[in-house]
VEXMI-220380 format. One record per residue (C-alpha): x, y, z; residue number from 0; residue in one letter. Coordinates in steps of 0.2 Angstrom, whole numbers, always signed. Example, Ala and Ser with C-alpha at 12.3 -4.5 7.8 and 13.67 -1.06 7.14 Angstrom:
       x       y       z   resi   resn
     +62     -22     +39      0      a
     +68      -5     +36      1      s
This chain:
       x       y       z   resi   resn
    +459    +335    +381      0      x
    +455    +350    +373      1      x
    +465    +366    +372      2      x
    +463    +383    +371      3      x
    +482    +387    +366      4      x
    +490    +382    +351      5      x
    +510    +378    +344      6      x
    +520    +392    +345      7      x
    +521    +389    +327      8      x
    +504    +393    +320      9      x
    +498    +404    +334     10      x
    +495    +421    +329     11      x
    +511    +430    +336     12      x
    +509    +448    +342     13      x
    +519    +461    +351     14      x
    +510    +457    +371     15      x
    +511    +439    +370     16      x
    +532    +442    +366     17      x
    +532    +455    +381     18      x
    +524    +440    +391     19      x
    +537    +429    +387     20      x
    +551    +440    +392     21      x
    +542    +443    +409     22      x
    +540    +425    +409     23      x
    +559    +420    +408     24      x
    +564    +435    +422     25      x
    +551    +428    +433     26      x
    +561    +411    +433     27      x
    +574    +421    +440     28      x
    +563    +431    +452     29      x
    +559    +421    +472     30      x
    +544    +431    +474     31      x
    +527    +422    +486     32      x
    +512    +418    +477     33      x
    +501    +428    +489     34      x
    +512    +445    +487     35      x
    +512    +441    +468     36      x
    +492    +442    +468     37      x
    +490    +457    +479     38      x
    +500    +465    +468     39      x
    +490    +464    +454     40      x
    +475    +465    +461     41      x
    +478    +483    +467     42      x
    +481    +489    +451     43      x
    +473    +478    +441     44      x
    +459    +489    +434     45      x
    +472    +503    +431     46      x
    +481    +491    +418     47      x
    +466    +485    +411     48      x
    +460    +468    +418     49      x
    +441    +464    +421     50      x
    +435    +456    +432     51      x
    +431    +440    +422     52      x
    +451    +438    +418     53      x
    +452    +441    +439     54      x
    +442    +426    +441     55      x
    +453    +417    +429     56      x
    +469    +421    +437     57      x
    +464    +415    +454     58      x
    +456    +400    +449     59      x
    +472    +397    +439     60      x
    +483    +402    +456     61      x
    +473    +390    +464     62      x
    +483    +376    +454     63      x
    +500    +382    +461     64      x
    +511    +377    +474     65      x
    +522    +386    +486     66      x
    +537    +379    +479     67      x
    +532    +382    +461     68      x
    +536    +402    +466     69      x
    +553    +398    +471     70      x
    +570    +405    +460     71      x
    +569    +393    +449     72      x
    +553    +388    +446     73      x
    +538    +392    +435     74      x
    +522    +391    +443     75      x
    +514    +383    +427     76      x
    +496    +377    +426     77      x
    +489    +363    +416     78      x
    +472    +361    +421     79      x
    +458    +357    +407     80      x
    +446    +367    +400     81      x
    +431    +360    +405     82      x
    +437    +361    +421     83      x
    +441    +380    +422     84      x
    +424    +382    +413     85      x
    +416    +372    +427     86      x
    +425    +383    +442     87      x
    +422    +401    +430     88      x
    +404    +397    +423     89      x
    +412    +404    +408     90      x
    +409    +398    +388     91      x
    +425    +392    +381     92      x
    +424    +408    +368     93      x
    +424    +418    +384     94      x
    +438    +407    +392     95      x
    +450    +410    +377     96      x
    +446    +427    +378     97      x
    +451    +432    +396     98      x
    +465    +421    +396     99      x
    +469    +428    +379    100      x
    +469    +447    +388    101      x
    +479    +441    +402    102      x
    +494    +435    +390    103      x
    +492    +451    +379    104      x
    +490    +462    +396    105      x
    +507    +453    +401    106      x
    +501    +445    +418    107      x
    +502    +425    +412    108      x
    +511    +418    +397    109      x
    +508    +405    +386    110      x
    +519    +389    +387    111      x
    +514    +377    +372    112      x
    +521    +360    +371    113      x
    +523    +352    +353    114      x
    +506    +345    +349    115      x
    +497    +359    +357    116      x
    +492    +349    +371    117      x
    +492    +354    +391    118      x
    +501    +344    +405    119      x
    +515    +342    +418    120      x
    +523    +332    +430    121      x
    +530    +333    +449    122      x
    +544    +323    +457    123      x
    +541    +315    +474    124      x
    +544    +333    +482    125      x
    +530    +340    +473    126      x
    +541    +351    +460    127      x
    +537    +353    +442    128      x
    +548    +342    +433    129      x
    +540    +349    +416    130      x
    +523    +358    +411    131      x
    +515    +364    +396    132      x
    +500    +376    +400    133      x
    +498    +393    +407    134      x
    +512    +401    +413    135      x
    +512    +413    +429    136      x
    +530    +418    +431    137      x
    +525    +437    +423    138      x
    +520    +440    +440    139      x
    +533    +436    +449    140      x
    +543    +447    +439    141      x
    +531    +460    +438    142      x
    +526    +462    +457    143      x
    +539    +476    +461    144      x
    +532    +484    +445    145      x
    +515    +484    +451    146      x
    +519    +488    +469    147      x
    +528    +504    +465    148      x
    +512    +509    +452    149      x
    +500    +506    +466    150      x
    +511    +516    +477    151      x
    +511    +532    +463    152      x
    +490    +530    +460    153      x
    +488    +531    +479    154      x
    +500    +547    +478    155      x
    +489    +552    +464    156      x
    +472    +549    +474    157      x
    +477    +559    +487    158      x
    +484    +574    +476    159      x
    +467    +575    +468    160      x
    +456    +573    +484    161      x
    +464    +589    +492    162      x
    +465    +598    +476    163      x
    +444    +592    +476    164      x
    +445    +602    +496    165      x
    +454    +618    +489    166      x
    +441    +620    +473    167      x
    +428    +616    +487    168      x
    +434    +631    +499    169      x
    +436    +641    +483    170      x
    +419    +638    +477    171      x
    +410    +641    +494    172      x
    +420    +658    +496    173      x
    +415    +663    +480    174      x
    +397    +661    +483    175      x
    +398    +666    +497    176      x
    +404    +683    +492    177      x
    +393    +683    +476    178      x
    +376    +681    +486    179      x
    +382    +696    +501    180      x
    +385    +707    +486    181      x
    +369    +703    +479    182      x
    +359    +704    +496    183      x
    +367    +719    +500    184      x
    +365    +725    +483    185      x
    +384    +732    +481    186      x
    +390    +740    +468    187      x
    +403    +730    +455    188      x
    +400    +717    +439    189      x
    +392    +704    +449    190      x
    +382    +698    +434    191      x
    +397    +695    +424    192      x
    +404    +688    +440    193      x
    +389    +677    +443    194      x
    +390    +669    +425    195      x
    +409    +664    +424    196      x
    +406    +655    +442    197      x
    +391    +645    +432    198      x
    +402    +643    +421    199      x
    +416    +636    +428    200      x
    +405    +626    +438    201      x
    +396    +616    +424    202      x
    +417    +611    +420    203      x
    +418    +603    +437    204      x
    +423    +586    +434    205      x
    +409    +572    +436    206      x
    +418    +556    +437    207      x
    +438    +552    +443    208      x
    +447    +566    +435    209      x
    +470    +565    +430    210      x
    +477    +580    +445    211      x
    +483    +591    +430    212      x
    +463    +594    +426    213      x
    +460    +597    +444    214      x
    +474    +609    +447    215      x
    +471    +618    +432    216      x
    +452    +620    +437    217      x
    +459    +626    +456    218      x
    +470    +641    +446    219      x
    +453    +645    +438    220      x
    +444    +646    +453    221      x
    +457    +655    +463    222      x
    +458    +668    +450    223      x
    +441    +671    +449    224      x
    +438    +671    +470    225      x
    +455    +683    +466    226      x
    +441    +695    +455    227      x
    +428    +693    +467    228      x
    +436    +698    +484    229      x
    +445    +713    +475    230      x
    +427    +719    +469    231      x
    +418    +715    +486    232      x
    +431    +724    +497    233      x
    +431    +738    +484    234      x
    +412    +739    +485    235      x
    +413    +738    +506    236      x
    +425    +751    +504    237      x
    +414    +764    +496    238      x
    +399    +759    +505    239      x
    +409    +764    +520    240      x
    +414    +780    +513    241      x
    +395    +785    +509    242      x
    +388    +779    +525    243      x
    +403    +789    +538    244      x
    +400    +805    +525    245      x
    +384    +805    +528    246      x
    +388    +801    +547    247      x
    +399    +816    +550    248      x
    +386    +827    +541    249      x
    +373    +820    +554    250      x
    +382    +822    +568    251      x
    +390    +842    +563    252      x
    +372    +847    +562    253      x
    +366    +838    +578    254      x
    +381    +847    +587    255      x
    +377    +864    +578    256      x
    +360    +862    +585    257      x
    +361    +857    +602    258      x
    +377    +868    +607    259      x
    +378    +879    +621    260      x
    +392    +892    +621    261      x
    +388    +897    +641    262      x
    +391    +877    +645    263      x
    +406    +869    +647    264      x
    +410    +851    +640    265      x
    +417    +841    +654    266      x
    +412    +825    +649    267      x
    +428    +814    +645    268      x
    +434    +810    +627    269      x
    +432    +790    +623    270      x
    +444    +784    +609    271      x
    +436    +769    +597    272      x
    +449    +757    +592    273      x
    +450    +741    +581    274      x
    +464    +734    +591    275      x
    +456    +718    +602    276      x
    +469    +723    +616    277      x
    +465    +741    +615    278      x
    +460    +740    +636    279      x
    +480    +734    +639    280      x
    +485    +749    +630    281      x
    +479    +762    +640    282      x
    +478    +750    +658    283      x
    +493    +761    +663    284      x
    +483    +776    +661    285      x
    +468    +770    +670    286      x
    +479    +766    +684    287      x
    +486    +785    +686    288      x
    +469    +790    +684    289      x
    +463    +778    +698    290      x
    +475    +785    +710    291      x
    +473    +804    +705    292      x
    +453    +803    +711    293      x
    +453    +793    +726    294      x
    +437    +795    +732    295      x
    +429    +792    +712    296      x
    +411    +787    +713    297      x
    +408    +766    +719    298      x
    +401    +762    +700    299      x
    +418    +769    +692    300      x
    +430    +758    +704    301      x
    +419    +745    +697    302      x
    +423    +748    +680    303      x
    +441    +750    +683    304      x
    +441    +732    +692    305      x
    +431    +723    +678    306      x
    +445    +730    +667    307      x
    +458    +725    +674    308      x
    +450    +708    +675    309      x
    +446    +708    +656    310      x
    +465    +713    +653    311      x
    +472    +699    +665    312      x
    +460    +688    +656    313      x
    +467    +692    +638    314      x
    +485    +689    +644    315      x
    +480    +673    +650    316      x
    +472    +667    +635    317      x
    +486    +675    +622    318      x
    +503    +674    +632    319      x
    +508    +657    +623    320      x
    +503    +663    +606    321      x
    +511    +676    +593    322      x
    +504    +682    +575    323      x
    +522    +675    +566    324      x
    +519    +657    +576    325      x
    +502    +655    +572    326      x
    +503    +659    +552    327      x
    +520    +650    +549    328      x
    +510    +633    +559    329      x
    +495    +637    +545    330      x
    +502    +636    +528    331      x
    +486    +634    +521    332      x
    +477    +647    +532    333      x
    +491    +662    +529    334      x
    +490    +658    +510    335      x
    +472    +662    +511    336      x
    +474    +677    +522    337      x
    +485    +687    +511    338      x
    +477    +685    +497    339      x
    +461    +693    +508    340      x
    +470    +705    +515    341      x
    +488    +709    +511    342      x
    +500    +711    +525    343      x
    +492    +709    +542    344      x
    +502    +720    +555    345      x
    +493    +714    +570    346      x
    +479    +702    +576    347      x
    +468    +714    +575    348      x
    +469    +713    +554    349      x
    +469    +692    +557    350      x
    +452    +695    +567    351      x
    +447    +703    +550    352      x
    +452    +690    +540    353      x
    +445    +675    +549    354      x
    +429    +682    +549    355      x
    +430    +685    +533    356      x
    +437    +667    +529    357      x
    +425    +660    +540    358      x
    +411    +657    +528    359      x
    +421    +647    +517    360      x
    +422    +632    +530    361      x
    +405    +631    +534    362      x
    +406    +639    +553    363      x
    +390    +648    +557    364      x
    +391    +664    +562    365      x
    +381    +659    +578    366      x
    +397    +646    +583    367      x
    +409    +661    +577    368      x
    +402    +673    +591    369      x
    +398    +660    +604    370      x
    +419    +655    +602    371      x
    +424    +675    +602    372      x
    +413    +676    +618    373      x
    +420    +660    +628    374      x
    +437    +664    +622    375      x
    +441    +679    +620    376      x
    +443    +686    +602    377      x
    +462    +684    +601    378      x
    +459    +664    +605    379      x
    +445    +664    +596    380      x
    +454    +669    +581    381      x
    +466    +658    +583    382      x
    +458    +642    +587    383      x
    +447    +648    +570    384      x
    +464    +647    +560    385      x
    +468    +632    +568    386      x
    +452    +625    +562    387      x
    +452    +632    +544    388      x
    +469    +626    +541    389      x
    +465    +608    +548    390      x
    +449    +607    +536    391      x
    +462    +612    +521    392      x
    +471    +598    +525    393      x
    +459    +586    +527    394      x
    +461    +584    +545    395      x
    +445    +589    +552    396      x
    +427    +584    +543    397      x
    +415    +597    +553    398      x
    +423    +613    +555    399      x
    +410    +619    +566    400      x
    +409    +603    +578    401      x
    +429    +606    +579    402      x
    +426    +624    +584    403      x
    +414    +619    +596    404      x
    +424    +605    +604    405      x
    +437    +618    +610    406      x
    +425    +628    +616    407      x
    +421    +613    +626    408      x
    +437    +612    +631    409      x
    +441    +630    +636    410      x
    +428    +630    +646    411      x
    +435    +613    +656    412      x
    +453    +621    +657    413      x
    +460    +608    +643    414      x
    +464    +619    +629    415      x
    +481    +621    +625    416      x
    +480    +629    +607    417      x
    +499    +633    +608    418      x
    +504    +615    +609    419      x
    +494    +612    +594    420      x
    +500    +626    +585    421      x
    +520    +622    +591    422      x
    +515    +605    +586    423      x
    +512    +607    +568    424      x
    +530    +616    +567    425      x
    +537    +603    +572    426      x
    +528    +591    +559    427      x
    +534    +603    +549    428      x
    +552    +602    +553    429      x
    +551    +584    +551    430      x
């Protein structure tokens, strides 16, 4: 019978095939199955180097082996010949010896030689191994904790990097975002300079599986440039706006020193403009005085006044359940984003701002952003947009949009509760 291994006195000893040996010995000691020994290994397998020739090796090995020979105890040893495993591998006996030579030095099987270098065994009536020279397995038994635990740290791995993959994601759509509104609306600021670091930092995104630490530091980059960005676009909207009302407030002096009339009086009433969204609530007590002050006011102004009060009824319906404290502390990811947009937000009327500024960055068209204010109500659709943005963050919802959408959906049926989803993640939270 030929052999691929050789005495333990004139085989070539190196610093693996010792390790094997001493994984070998706890093995003995170890009662782990055979079935939970291989799923170990093969879930980490190509993390610790194995191909997937030395694979097929080891199973067609494993295949020799017993239940019993897994026992505390035991050594699941295998002694079957050559041309035998080159027969159920297809391998060349040079290939042979070297996939079981990489599976001794990679520490997964050990080599047990007997003295004249030849492979063989015997069971007792019960079907133990009385004695065996040949391949030894036990380095898997006493490595399955081992290669459990790795698998469990790689999976933690995998996930760190696929949602640090979502923030550089968010981060890259925001920053084009931005980058092609400046353009298009030829805004003043460096957004040549600004334009070349993004190419820049987009030719360093990772083709292939990339270690966390890359990814993490490519996400700071990013970040510090979308930082850059927003600070030069708001900065540019800001002196924009102060150009446009200037020239506004000159327009409309020289319209009114045009068209006055000293012999007329103005009776007509003044209309404040607000920002607030529940800017009708605040002044519903006033509009209630006035109602009763003019009884006999003109049909189309009762109507008015009742379309109002429906609209504010409407808004407290829609917002009672939900506060601006509740809804960022429920959306870490969200409120993270927010204040770096726009500092402290007072009120909803600065989260309004925000979201739609925000918005982009998900993918949620501005058609599905305006169709959700107007079936919602802007408060509710603000909030259901954070929900939305923080859920994408997290890996929690695929299509932003369709999600957006589906509440809608819901609204509009009289299922959606948006503060049971928001008290729900405090919860999970909590936990």
């Amino acid at each position: 019978m030929s052999n691929i291994n050789q005495p333990s006195g004139w085989r070539k000893a190196t610093a693996g095939l010792a390790v094997a040996e001493r994984h070998a010995q706890a093995g003995e000691r170890a009662a782990v199955p055979k079935t939970q020994a291989f799923v170990a290994v093969k879930r980490v397998g190509a993390h610790i180097g194995l191909k997937a020739g030395d694979m097929l090796l080891l199973d067609t090995l494993g295949a020799f082996t017993q239940a019993q020979d897994w026992e505390e105890g035991q050594r699941p040893i295998v002694w079957a010949s050559n041309s035998y495993l080159m027969e159920q591998t297809g391998f060349s006996l040079s290939a042979l010896k070297r996939h079981a030579r990489r599976l001794a030095e990679i520490g997964v099987i050990a080599f047990k030689d007997s003295p004249n270098g030849k492979r063989w065994g015997h069971r007792d009536a019960d079907g133990r191994i009385i004695e065996a020279y040949g391949f030894d397995l036990s380095p898997l038994s006493a490595r399955a904790e081992e290669f459990e635990q790795l698998r469990a740290e790689l999976q933690a791995e995998r996930e760190l990097c696929q949602r640090l993959k979502r923030q550089i994601t968010v981060a890259r759509r925001m920053i084009r975002a931005r980058i092609e509104a400046a353009l298009s609306g030829a805004l003043r600021g460096p957004w040549t300079q600004i334009s070349r670091l993004f190419e820049d930092l987009l030719d360093r995104l990772p083709r292939r599986n990339t270690a966390s630490e890359t990814l993490a530091r490519l996400l700071a980059w990013f970040r510090e440039l979308q930082e850059r960005v927003e600070t030069n676009y708001l900065k540019a909207i800001r002196a924009d706006e102060v150009v446009e009302n200037a020239a506004e407030a000159t327009e409309q002096v020289s319209e009114k020193t045009q068209e006055v009339n000293p012999r007329e009086v103005i009776s007509e009433p003044h209309i404040l403009i607000t920002n607030q969204l529940n800017s009708v609530t605040c002044n519903r007590s006033k509009n209630e005085q006035a109602a009763a002050m003019v009884p006999n006011a003109p049909p189309e102004e009762k109507v008015d006044r009742e379309l109002e009060d429906w609209v504010v009824e409407t808004r407290k319906k829609r917002g009672a359940a939900l506060d601006l404290p509740t809804v960022m502390q429920a959306c870490p990811e969200f409120a993270s984003w927010a204040r770096n947009m726009g500092g402290y937000l007072k009120d909803w009327g600065d989260l309004h701002r925000v979201v739609g500024q925000l918005r982009p960055m998900i993918g949620v068209s501005e058609h599905a952003w305006n169709l959700a204010q107007d079936r919602l109500g802007p408060q509710v659709a603000t909030a259901a947009l954070v929900l939305t943005f923080d859920k994408h963050c997290a890996g929690e919802v695929a299509s932003p949009g369709g999600y957006l959408r589906g509440m809608i959906e819901k609204a509009g049926a009289g299922e959606l509760h948006l503060e049971r989803s928001f008290y729900g993640r405090l919860s999970g939270q909590a936990a």
